[in-house]
C-alpha positions, 0 to 999 in steps of 0.5 A: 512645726517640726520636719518629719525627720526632726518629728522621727528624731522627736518621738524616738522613731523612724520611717520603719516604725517601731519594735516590737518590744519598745512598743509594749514599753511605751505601751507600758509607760503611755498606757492604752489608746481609749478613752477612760469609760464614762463615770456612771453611778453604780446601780446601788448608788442610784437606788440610794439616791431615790432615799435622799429626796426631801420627801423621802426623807421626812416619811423615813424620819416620820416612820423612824419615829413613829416605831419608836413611838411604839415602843414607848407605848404602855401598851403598845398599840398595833395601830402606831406599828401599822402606821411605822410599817406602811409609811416606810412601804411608801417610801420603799414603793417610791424609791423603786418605782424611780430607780426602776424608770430612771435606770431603765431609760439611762441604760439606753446610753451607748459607750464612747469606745465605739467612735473608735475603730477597733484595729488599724494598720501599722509598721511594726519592725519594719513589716506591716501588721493589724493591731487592735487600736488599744495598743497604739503608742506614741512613736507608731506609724500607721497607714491611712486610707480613704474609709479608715477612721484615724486611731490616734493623733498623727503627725503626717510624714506621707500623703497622697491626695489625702484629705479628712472631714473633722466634723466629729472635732471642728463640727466643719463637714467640708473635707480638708486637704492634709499633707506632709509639709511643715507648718507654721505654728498655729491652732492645733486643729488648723496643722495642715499636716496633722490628722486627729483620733475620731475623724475620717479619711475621705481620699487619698493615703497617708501614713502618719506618725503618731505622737498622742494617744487616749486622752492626750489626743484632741478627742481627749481634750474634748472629753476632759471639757466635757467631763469637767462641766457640771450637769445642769440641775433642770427647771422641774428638778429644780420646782420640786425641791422648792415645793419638797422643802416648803411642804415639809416645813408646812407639815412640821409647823403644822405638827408642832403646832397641832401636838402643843395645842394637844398636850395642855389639854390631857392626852399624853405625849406618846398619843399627842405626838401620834397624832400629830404625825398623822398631821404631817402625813395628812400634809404631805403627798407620799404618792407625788414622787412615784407619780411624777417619775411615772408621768415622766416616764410615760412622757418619755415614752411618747417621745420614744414614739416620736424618734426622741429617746431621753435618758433622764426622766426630768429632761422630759420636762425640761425642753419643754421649758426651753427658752433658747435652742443652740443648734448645730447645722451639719447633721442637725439642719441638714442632710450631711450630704453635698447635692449640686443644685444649680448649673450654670451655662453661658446661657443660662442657670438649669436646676438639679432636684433630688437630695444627697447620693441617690441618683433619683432627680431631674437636670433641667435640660440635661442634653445642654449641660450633658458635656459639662456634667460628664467632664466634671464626672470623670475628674472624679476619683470617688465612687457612689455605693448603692443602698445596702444593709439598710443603708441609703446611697453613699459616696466613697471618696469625696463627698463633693466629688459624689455630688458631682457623680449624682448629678451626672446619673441624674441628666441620664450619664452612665459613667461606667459606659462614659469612662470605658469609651474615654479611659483615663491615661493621666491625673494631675491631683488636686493641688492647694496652690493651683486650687483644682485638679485635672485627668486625662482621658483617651478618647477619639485618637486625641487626648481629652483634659478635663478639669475642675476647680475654684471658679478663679483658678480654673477661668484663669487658665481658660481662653474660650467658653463654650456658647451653645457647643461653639467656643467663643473667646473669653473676653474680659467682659465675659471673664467679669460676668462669670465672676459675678456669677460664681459669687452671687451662686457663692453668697447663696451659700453654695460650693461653687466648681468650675469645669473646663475642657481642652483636647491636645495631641499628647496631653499628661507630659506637663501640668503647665500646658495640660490646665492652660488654653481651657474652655470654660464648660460651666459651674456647677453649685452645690450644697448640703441641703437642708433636710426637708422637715426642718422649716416646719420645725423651725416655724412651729419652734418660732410661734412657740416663742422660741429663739433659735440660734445657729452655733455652727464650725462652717463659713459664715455665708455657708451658715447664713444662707441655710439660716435662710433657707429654713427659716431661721433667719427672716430679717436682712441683717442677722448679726453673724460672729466668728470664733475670733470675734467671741476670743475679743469679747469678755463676759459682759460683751457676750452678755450684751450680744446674747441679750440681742432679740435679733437672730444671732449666728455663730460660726467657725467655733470651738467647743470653747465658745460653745460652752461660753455661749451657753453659760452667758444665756444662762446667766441671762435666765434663759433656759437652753437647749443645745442640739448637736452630733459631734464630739465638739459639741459635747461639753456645751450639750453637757452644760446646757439645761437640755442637750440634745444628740442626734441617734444615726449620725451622731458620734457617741461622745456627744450621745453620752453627754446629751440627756436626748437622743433623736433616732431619726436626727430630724430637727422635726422631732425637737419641735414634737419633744418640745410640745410634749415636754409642754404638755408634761409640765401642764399635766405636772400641774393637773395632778398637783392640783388634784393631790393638793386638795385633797390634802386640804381635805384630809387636814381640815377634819383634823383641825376642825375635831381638835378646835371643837375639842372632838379627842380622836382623829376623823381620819386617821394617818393609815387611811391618809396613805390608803388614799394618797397610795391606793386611791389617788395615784391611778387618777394622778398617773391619768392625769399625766397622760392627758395628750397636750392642749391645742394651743400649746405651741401658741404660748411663751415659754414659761419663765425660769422663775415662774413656780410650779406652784404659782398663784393661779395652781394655789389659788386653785388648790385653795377652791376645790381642796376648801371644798372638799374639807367643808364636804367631809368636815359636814359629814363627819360633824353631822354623823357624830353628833347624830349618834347622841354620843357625847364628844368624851365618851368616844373610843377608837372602838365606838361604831359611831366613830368607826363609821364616821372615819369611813364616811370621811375617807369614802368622802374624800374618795368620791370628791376626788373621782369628780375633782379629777374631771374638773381639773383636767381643763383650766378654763373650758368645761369638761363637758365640752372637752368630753367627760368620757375624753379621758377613759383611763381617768374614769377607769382610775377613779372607778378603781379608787372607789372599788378600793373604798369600798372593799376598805368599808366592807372587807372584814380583814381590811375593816381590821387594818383601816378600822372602818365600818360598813356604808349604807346605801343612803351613807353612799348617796349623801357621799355623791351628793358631797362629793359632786360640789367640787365638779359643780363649783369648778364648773361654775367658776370655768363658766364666770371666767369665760364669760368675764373674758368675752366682757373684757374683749367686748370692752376692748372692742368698744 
């Protein structure tokens, strides 16, 4: 590493800064200081993109050429244009109702510029000026303060007990100490003179030299990666592409099949291929896209309501569907805020309560550690803030410094009193060699030191420890015991200080004889607690079949015991590795650690690891879920199947990366997410069934007239989208808020390669929908054949037949009002579960049968749909038919537990 003369000389810059004018060229040359804005899609572009799905696709093909039909037409019939017409509203009326949800939840995403502050303090010509940030070129000198967020990567050329948290790179919350002196070559982010664009100033003041801006700088580097990872395609989105390109292929076949059976036998081409584009309408479900993008987008507001904001429809489902959670632990796990929680006298240990800064919580006997809180209080340079403009008790300054001072408040110090009755007349700073740092104090004609340090540094230079308020000698058997006792405080994953006192006539002179002749006061443990809700998370996480691993920048004993402490680690030996313990793995290595059931840590890593961490679970098949709040997490939140950001502390790189937010950064809320997400999946099932059969019964009429050589179609291609648009889509939409089954967090996660459509949804597509079709098939055969008319004598004017395609369409209406209860539950009655326990159900259903009969008896909607009005008696055989899907259903449900309670009789036996 360069000196700071040879950085001056190196950058073409001095102590006094730059000029004016070669500032605006290199700003010329260089370019501004931001970040280039996140690529987003225009809003036309993501409306276009609604027009490329599969199924939007066949209808647009469908409508195209069921227009050109008519043209071909001699003459022309006003049906096949009324078909053309309302196949292309379907899909008009889908593409909107996605782009509407998915561009209203995308535009909650907040910009990456501001993680940058907007001016900073600089030398320009020798004088200091505030410029905006924008304007920082390479060859700039800036000025730091402790509260300052860095502008630009900066090559330090002063410091003063100056130290920076790079949790928003490195993702370690401890501060780390910065100075001036030359380093030795080594990671980037490990230069000890060097302070990087995003991060904060904790204490102290510097001024740095900066030397990379934009995207040059280490922020830059990780929003490259970050842009360069691809996004992941998610399970759902993945299912319904699968289930898009069967069911067109389904309905093309079908067509194809049905238009050659129909043209040997004497209709001409243009009717026969009418008619089998009625075919593949029938087959395929033009409401499922706006009803799915509707579910999700009612899933996304039940997040909403629970503190997790998502901004992508599909990613409702897709933690639902995690297998794996990677998560962060500063800000995700815990507080983000150091709390002493132990102190240690020679007698004994007393607790700390109470969280963070707010000086609320109890000292367990504060009088007898009352002296040792106080000394480490005034060795302290920080402050604390009171709660202000919504925000809690804060610490300006040194967050460990605040956790001393939080403590002092607690055994009843006030520090204001406590430091006008000892002013402080000397400080000696914090030293990296020496490890600790000490003030002096005025206090009683003599001078006070207080000190406070690593427990080594400090025992060290101590000659006595206080027993009880009398000093007894530090002998090596103590010295020993106090050793012993910080690392068993240290293995317990907390920060431990040691405090000391000596009172001298003339004290601040000399370092040397001020920290030397100490007494030994005590040690005070802290850590950054985890937040309270987390282990309930993590339990409910753990039942659900879940495996949570820690991806974390801190120390491996700092990782281990929060692991602990939540939850998260349960057994005596978790495997724990280090960023350089993955450098030495290749691929199948990582393979082999990952594919470990055991509970995994993963400390001191880079954004690197990360990411490689992520792609070998993937490629193990597992689904991943990725939480974290800083911008190192950014490219692996990106790559994961689900990323995961937290909304209040989380940097705004890692926000636009993930696809949710948690408003209240609580883990708690990923666990609710993930038992939604659950319940989105079952529900996409729920009405998939529901859609799916009545398919089948819109098929089957079809099939069966053309086989028994009926020459006209019982339901004809408009009436299939009244049903599947007007009828069908409320239930659908009801069917998808149904709240989650109790049991939900008590199963595995599905499996990558489960389908959408397993073989328990198609089996059971097969059973209502078969029904459904012999109900409707039976009424329209028994009506036809009632009428006396002969098969060929039919027209699209005869009533007979014009009541016939009413009775069917009004069948398949009333069937699905009924198949929607019997779908709600899988195995229990929908009597036990409440007939009524779904009302916008029942209201839906209400509503689809109003439409029906608006359809049968309205004189302008008789002309458009070509149906006739029902009878009273016409309407009860209907609710007869109508009835066997909830009956059969019931029935099955009934021989399923039954057969279960035989097997677990069997077993017991």
């Amino acid at each position: 590493m360069l000196s700071v003369d040879e950085s001056f000389s190196a950058l073409r810059s001095s102590s006094s800064g730059l000029t004016s004018a070669t500032a605006r060229d290199r700003l010329n040359a260089y370019g501004p200081n931001v970040l280039p804005p996140p690529r987003r899609r225009s809003w036309w572009r993501q409306l276009a993109a609604q027009f490329t799905d599969l199924f939007a696709v066949v209808l647009m093909v469908a409508s195209t050429i069921t227009f050109l039909a008519y043209t071909l037409q001699q003459p022309r019939n006003p049906g096949t244009l009324q078909l053309a017409v309302a196949i292309a509203c379907v899909v008009v009326l889908n593409a909107c109702i996605g782009f509407a949800q998915e561009y209203s939840a995308e535009r909650t995403a907040q910009t990456l510029q501001a993680m940058v502050p907007h001016h900073c303090r600089v030398l320009r010509d020798g004088r200091p000026e505030e410029v905006p940030v924008q304007q920082l070129v390479p060859g700039d000198v800036v000025t730091l303060e402790a509260g300052d967020t860095v502008p630009a990567d900066c090559r330090l050329v002063e410091a003063h007990d100056f130290t920076v948290n790079n949790a928003a790179v490195t993702g370690e919350s401890d501060p780390v100490r910065r100075t001036s002196d030359v380093e030795t070559a080594g990671e980037p982010d490990q230069a000890g003179n060097r302070a990087f664009m995003g991060t904060d100033v904790v204490t102290g003041v510097a001024r740095g030299l900066v030397h990379a801006t934009g995207q040059e700088t280490e922020f830059g580097r990780i929003y490259r990666l970050t842009a360069a990872a691809p996004r992941q395609r998610t399970p759902l989105q993945q299912e319904v592409a699968w289930m898009a390109r069967r069911v067109a292929v389904t309905a093309l076949a079908v067509g194809l099949v049905l238009f050659a059976v129909r043209l040997p036998a004497g209709g001409d081409a243009v009717s026969s291929f009418v008619f089998a584009l009625g075919v593949m309408v029938a087959l395929v479900p033009e409401g499922l896209p706006a009803t799915l993008s509707v579910s999700l987008a009612l899933g996304v507001r039940r997040m909403a309501r629970h503190q997790a904001l998502v901004k992508k429809l599909v990613a409702v489902e897709a933690l639902g569907s995690a297998t794996v959670i990677c998560t962060d632990k500063t800000g995700t796990l815990t507080q983000a805020e150091m709390t002493v929680v132990r102190v240690w006298t020679w007698d004994r240990t007393r607790t700390v309560t109470g969280v963070g800064y707010d000086p609320a919580g109890e000292v367990d006997d504060p009088e007898a550690v009352r002296e040792l809180l106080r000394s480490a209080a005034l060795c302290c340079n920080a402050r604390l803030v009171p709660p202000a403009d919504g925000e809690g008790w804060r610490v300006l300054g040194d967050t460990t410094e605040g956790a001393l001072l939080a403590a002092a408040a607690k055994a009843g110090l006030d520090m204001a009193v406590e430091e006008r009755a000892a002013p402080r007349t000397a400080e000696h700073p914090f030293d990296p060699v020496r490890k600790l740092m000490s003030t002096v104090h005025q206090e009683g004609g003599r001078g006070t030191v207080c000190v406070k340090g690593a427990p080594a540094a400090v025992v060290s230079r101590c000659s006595h420890l206080d027993d009880g308020g009398e000093a007894a000698g530090l002998t090596a058997a103590r010295r020993e015991r106090v050793s012993d006792v910080a690392d068993r405080m240290a293995a317990q994953g907390l920060r431990v200080l040691a405090v000391a006192v000596s009172t001298r006539d003339h004290p601040g002179a000399d370092r040397d004889q001020d920290e030397s002749g100490l007494t030994l006061l005590g040690l005070e443990g802290m850590m950054d607690p985890p937040r309270r809700e987390v282990s309930d998370a993590v339990e409910a996480c753990h039942r659900a079949g879940i495996r949570i691993v820690m991806v974390t920048g801190d120390h491996p004993l700092t990782a281990e015991a929060v692991a602990r402490r939540v939850g998260i680690v349960r057994s005596s030996g978790p495997t724990v590795m280090t960023g350089p313990d993955l450098d030495s793995l290749d691929d199948a290595a990582l393979d082999r650690l990952v594919a470990r059931r055991g509970e995994l840590l993963l400390c001191r890593v880079s954004p690197e690891h990360k990411m490689r961490v992520v792609i070998a679970l993937q490629r193990r098949g597992e689904i991943v879920a990725v939480t974290g709040d800083g911008a190192n997490d950014a490219p692996a939140l990106k790559r994961a199947d689900i990323g995961v950001a937290m909304g209040a502390s989380g940097t705004d790189v890692a926000r636009e990366a993930a696809e949710m937010v948690l408003l209240d950064d609580s883990f708690r809320s990923i666990a609710v997410a993930v038992r939604l997400g659950r319940a989105v999946y079952q529900n996409i099932r729920k009405f998939l069934v529901y859609l799916f059969s009545h398919n089948i019964g819109e098929l089957a009429p079809i099939l069966a007239a053309t086989f028994a050589g009926f020459p006209l179609v019982p339901i004809t291609a408009v009436q299939v989208l009244a049903i599947d648009l007007g009828s069908d889509v409320l239930p659908a939409l009801a069917l998808g808020a149904e709240p989650p089954e109790s049991d939900v967090m008590n199963r595995p996660p599905r499996s990558r390669r489960e389908r959408l459509f397993s073989a328990d949804v198609v089996r059971r597509i097969l059973f209502l929908g078969g029904i459904q079709a012999l109900g409707v098939c039976a009424v329209f055969f028994w009506h036809v054949n009632a009428s006396g008319i002969a098969y060929g004598d039919f027209t699209t004017d005869t009533p007979a037949y014009r009541e016939a395609i009413t009775l069917v369409q009004a069948g398949i209406v009333v069937s699905q009002f009924f198949n929607a209860l019997a779908v709600r539950t899988e195995h229990e009655s929908v009597f036990t579960a409440g007939v009524l326990g779904n009302p916008r159900l029942v209201a839906a259903g209400i509503l689809g049968l109003a439409l029906m009969a608006a359809i049968s008896y309205v004189p302008f909607l008789q002309r458009v749909f070509h149906t006739a009005p029902l009878t009273m008696d016409q309407w009860l055989v209907l609710a007869a038919v109508g009835t066997l899907p909830l009956v059969c259903d019931e029935l099955r449900k009934l021989w399923v537990r039954r057969h279960r309670v035989s097997r677990a009789e069997g077993g017991d036996r």
